[in-house]
C-alpha positions as CSV (number, residue, x, y, z in Angstrom):
1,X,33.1,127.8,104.8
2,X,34.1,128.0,108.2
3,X,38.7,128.0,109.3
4,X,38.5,124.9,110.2
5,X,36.8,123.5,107.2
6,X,39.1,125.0,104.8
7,X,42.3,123.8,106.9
8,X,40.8,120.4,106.6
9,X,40.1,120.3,102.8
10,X,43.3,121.9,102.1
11,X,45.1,118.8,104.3
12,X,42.8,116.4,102.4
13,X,43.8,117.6,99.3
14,X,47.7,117.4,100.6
15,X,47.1,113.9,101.3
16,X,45.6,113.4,98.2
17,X,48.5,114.5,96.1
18,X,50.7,113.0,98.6
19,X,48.8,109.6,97.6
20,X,49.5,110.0,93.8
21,X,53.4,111.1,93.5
22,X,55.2,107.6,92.4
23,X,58.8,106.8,94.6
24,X,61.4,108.4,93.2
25,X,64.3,106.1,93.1
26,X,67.6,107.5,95.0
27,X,70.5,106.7,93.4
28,X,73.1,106.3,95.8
29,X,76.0,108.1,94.8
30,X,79.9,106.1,96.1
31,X,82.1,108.3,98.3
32,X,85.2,108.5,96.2
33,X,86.8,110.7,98.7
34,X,90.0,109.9,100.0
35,X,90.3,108.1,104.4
36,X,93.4,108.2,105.9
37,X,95.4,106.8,109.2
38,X,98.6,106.0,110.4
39,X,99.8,102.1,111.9
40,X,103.0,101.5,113.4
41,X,105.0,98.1,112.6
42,X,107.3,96.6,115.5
43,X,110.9,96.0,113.4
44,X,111.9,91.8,114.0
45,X,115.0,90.9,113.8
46,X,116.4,87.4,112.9
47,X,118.2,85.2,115.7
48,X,120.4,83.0,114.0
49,X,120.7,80.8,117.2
50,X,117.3,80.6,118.5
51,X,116.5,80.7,114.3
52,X,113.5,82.8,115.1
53,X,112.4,85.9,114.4
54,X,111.7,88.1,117.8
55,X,110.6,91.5,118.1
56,X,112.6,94.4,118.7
57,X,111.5,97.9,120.5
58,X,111.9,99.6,117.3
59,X,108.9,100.7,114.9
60,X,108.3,101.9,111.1
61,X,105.4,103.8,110.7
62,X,103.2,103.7,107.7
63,X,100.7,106.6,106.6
64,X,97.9,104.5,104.7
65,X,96.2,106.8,102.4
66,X,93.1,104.9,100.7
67,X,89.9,105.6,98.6
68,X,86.9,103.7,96.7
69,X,87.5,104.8,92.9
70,X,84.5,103.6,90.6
71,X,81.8,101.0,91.0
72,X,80.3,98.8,88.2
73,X,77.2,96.7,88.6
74,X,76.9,92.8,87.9
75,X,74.1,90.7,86.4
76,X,73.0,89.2,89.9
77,X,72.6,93.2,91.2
78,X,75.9,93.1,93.4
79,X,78.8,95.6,92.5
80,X,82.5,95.0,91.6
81,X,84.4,98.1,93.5
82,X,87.9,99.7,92.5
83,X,89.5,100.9,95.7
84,X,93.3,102.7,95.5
85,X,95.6,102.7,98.2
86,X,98.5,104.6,98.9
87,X,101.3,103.2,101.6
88,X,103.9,105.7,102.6
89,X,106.6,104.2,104.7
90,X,109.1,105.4,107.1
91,X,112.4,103.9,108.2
92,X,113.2,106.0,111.2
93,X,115.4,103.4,112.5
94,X,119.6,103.1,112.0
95,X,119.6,100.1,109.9
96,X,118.3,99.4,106.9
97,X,114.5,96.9,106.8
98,X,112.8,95.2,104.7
99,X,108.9,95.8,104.0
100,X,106.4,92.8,103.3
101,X,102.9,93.5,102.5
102,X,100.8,90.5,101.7
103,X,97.3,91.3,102.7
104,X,94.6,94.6,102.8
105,X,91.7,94.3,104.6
106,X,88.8,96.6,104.8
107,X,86.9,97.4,108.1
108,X,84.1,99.0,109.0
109,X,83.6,101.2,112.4
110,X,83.2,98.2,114.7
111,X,86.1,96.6,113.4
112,X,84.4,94.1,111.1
113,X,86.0,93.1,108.0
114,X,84.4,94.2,105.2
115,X,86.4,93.6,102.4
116,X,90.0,91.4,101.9
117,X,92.6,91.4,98.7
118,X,95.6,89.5,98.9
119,X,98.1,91.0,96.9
120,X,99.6,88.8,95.1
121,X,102.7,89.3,94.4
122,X,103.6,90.3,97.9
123,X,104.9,94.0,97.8
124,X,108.6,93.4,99.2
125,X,110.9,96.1,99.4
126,X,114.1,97.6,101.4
127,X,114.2,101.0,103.1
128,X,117.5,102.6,104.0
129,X,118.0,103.5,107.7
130,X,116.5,107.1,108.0
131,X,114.8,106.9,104.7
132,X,111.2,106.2,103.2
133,X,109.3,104.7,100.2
134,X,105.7,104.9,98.4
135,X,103.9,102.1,97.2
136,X,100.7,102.3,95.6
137,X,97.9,99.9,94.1
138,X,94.4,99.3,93.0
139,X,92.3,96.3,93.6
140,X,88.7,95.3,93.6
141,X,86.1,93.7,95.3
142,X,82.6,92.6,94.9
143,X,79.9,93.7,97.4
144,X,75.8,92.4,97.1
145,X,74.8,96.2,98.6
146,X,76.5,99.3,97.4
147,X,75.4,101.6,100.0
148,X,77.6,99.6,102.6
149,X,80.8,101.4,101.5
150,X,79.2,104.1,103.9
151,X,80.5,101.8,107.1
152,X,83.7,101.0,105.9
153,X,86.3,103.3,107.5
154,X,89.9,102.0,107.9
155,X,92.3,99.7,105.7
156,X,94.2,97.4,107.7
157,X,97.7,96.3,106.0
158,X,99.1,93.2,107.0
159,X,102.6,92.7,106.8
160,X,106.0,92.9,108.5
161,X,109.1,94.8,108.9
162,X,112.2,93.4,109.7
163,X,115.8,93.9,109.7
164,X,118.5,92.8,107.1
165,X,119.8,89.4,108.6
């Protein structure tokens, strides 16, 4: 048999073996790893002659600490996902404020919501002036695809700060 012959056969019989495996399934395996960022919240502050609430230049950061925790799959093939979030919260203001979470939202890279939990109650709570406060949760959500998790990126917290009236 000539070089070329043998390299074709061998090829042919590559092919051939190629042909016959069966698809392995992949298993796609969720990224329980932990994402964080920081957001910023303008402090308002009540005017009790105007009787609206009006934005001051001062700001309570918030360190937003959140991660996908276990997945379970439903009859229709769709998923119901645990996510935990972690808020830590920073008062670096001289009076006291008062948080108000009511909402999470999950986005994905270009900023499209992914995911939304209202948390119900609200989480309402005071933080002395120079001081700071945790607050944690879990919540779930159902997705049809499990592998989009990938594209989510950032939890957006929806809420205010404002001063003590």
């Amino acid at each position: 048999m000539l070089p070329a012959q043998v390299l074709l056969t061998s090829l042919a019989g590559l092919l051939l073996l190629a042909c016959d495996d069966k698809p392995t399934e992949s298993k796609f395996e969720l990224n329980t790893n932990p994402r964080s960022h920081e957001s910023r919240f303008n402090v308002q502050r009540w005017d009790s002659e105007t009787r609206e609430w009006s934005y001051t230049t001062d700001s309570a950061p918030v360190h937003i600490t959140w991660r996908f925790l276990s997945s379970s799959e439903q009859s229709d093939g769709g998923h119901i996902l645990a996510a935990g979030f972690v808020l830590d919260w920073e008062n670096p203001n001289s009076e006291e404020v008062t948080i108000r979470v009511g909402h999470l939202t999950l986005y994905d890279i270009s900023g499209i919501p992914m995911a939304e939990h209202d948390l119900v109650p609200n989480l309402e709570f005071p933080i002395e002036a120079n001081g700071s406060r945790t607050r944690n949760g879990n919540f779930e959500f159902s997705v049809q695809d499990l592998e989009i998790t990938e594209q989510v990126v950032r939890m957006g917290v929806f809420g205010s700060v404002s001063y003590i009236p």
